[in-house]
N, C-alpha and C positions, 0 to 999 in steps of 0.2 A: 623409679617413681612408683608409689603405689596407689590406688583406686580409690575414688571414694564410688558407694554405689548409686544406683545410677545414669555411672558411663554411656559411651557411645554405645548401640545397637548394633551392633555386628550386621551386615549385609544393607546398611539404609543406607540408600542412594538419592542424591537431592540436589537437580540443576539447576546452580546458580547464574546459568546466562537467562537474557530473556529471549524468547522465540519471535521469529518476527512476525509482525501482526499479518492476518489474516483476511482475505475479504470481506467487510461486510461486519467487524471486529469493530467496538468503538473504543475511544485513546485508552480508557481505562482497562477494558477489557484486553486491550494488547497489551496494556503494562502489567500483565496480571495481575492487578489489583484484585479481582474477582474470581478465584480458582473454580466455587461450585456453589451450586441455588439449589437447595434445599428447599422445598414446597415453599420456596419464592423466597427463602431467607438465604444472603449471600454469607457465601465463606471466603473471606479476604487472605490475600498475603501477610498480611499483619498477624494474623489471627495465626496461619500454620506455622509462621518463622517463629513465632513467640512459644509453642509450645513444643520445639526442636530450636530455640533457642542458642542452647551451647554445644550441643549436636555441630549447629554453622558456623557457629565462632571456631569449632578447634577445626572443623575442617577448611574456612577461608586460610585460621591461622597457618596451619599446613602448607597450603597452596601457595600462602606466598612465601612460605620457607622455601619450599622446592623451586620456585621461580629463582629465589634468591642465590642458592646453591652453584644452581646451572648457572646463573649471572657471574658471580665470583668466581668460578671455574675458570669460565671465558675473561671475565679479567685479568683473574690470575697467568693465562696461558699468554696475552696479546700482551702482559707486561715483562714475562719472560723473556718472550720473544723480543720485545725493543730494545730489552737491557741486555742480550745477549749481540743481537745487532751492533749494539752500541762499542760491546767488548769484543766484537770482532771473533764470536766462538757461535758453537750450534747451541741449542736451546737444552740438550741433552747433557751438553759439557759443562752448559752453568748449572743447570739444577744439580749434578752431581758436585759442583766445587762447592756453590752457598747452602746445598740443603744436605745430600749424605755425607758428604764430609765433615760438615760441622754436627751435627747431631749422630757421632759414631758413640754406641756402649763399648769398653773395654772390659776386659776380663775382670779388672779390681771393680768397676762401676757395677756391675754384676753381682760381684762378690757381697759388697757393701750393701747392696740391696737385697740379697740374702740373709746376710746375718742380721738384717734389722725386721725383716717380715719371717722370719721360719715359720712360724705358727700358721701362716697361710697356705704354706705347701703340705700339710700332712704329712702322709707318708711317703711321700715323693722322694724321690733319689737326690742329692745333690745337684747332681752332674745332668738330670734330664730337668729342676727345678730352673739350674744356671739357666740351660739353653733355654727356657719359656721365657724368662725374664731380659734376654737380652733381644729376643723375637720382637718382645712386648713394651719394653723402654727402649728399645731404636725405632719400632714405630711411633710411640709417643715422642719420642723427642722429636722426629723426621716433622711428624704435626707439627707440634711449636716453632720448628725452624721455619717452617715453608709457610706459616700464615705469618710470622715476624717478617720474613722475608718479601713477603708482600707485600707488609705495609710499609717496608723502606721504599718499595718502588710504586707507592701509592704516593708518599710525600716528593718522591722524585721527580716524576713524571705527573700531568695534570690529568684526575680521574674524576671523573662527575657522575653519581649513581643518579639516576630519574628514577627509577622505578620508586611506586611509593610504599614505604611500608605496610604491614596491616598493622589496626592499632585495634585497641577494648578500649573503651571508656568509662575505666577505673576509678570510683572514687575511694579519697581516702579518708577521708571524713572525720572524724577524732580518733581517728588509730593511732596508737604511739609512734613515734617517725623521731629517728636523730638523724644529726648532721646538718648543714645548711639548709634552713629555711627556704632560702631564695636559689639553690640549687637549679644546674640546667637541666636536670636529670632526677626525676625521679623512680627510685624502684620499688615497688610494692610487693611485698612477700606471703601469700599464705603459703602458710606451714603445719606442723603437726608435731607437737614438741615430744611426742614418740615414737617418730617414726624416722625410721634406721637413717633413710635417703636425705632424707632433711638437717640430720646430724650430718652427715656423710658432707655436706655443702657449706657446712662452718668454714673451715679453710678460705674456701673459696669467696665467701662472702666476707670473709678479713680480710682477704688482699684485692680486693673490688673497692672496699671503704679505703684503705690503707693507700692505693693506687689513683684514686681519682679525689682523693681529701674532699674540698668542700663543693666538689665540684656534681657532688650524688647526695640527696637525700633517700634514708632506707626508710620505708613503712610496713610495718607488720600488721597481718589480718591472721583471725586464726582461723585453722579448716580442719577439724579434728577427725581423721578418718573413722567410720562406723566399726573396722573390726580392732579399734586400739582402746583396751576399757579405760589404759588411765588418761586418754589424751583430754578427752574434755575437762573432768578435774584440773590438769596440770594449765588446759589454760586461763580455765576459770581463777588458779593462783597465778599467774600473771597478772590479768586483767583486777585482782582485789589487791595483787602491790602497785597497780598502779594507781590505785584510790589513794594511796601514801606514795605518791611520786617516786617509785621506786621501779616502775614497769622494766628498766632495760637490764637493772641490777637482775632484778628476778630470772628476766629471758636467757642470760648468760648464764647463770646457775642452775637452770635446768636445762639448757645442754648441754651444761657439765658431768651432769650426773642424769643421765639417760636411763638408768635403772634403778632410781629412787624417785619412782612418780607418784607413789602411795600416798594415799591423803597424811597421813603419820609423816612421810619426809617431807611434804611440800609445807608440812607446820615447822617441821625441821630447818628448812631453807629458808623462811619468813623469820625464824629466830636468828639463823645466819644470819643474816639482811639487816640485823637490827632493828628488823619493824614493829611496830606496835601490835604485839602477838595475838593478845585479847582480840583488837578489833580485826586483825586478820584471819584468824578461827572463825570468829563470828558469820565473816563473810565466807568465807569459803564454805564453814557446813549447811549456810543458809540455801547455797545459790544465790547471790545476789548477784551475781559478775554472769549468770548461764547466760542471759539472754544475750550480753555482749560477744560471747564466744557461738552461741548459734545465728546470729546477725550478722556477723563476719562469715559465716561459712553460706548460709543463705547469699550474702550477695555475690560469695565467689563463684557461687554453682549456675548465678545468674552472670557472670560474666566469661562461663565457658569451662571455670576450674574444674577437674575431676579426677586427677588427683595431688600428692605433695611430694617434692616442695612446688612451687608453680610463680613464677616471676613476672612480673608486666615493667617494663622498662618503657620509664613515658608511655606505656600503655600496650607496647609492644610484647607480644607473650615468648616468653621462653622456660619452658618445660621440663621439671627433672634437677639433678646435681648433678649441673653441668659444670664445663672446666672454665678457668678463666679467661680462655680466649674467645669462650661462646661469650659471655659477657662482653670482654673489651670490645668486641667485633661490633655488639649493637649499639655499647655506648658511646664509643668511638664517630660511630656512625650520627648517632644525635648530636653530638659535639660540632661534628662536621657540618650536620644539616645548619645549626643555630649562628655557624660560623666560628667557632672555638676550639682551637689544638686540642687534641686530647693533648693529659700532660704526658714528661715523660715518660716518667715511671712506669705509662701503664705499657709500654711497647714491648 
């Protein structure tokens, strides 16, 4: 993920419990309402949360990640446990038959994932490339197995999360959105149509839409980070194909080509598109579309964003180019909360 600026302050420390009141303290004064009087002018809680704003938001969001982690841990372990119970083995015996047994690299799976990435190892040796890759695709599969493995014995056995999530309250307001309308799920995306990480999450975000069909509406905001010259540009040609209903053709085409953001290809890509060239020149050399791409990036800095790509799922934030099971895991979970299987496909 990379930064837009400024991020969080390094060293700001800011407690979100309340203190309990005080002698002599009146209701408001203990709810801290009223932090400091200034030659009799008060300074409120409103007033300091508002200007460390998303400062609070990514640290709550944080905190309830890490609550959540530990939570899952402990499921994870109390489900092991019953399901080994169940099989009449130690806990040790089944995570090794359902998780490293199934998720073993073999020498050809090695191999095959060598000759398809060389270009990444440099001048690495074969034979010390092999062993990083089998180190690093048997922990990644181990992942996938052991949170799949979970969720078999989620739908097995009866598991009730209480805890509540943290949520933003994201709007989306005329931002282009496909997929169902009436969606249980919606995701909200800023992004930054030059920036590496945000490509990096195509995949991922094809097999999220591909995985939960109508069941996800996607919404894109843009958040063009300050050190990427062509990113505003590229979204401003978004935003001016979507004056000719064309916004998602466009989206796809420019992360197609990640290294043709130059005002000259984005006239390029609109003649692609078959759009009406003239009036899409027009707009893009005008600025007509900026203030839609700095509007989006304004509200997202207001809702905690700082840097891309950056995902609110029903509102819930998840951060980065992340994998698909960081997703399934939270839509899954919204599914569940609304009372709705996830479907198969996405397990």
């Amino acid at each position: 993920m990379r930064k837009r600026l400024g991020a969080w302050t390094a060293g700001l420390a800011i407690g979100l419990g309340a203190a309990a009141p005080l002698a002599g303290e009146t209701p408001a004064e203990a709810q801290g309402d009223t932090l400091a009087i200034v030659a009799g002018k008060a300074i409120g809680t409103r007033e300091v949360d508002e200007l460390v704003r998303a400062q609070l938001m990514e640290m709550r969001a944080r905190e309830y990640q890490l609550r959540r982690q530990a939570l899952d841990a402990l499921v994870a372990q109390a489900l092991l446990e019953k399901e080994a119970a169940a099989r009449g083995v130690t806990p040790e015996a089944l995570q090794k038959t359902e998780i490293e047994d199934k998720a073993g690299v073999t020498a050809a799976d090695a191999k095959a994932f060598y000759e398809s990435n060389k270009g990444r190892f440099g001048t690495t040796a074969e034979a010390d490339a092999l062993q990083q890759i089998r180190s690093g695709l048997g922990q990644q599969r181990q992942n996938e197995r052991r949170a799949a493995f979970a969720r078999d014995l989620k739908a097995k056995y009866e598991v009730k999360i209480l805890l509540e999530p943290y949520r933003v309250p994201v709007e989306v307001g005329n931002a282009p959105a496909r997929g169902n309308p009436k969606a249980p799920v919606t995701i909200v995306e800023f992004s930054d149509f030059q920036c590496p990480f945000c490509a990096r999450a195509r995949p991922t975000v094809a097999r999220v839409r591909e995985a939960y069909g109508d069941r996800v509406r996607w919404v894109f905001r843009h958040f063009p980070l300050d050190f990427h010259a062509q990113a505003q540009k590229a979204g401003e040609a978004a935003a001016c194909a979507a004056d000719q209903g064309r916004f998602w053709e466009m989206h796809d085409l420019l992360w197609a080509n990640g290294g043709k953001l130059q005002v000259a290809d984005l006239k390029a890509h609109a003649a692609t598109l078959g759009l009406d060239v003239a009036a899409f020149d027009k707009c893009l050399d005008s600025g007509q579309e900026a203030a839609v791409v700095e509007r989006d990036a304004a509200a997202g800095q207001s809702f905690g964003v700082s840097g891309t790509p950056a995902f609110f799922v029903n509102g819930r934030p998840l951060t980065g180019a992340q994998p698909f099971d960081a997703f399934a895991q939270v839509i899954d979970d919204e599914l569940q909360r609304l009372g709705t299987a996830p479907p198969t496909a996405a397990r």
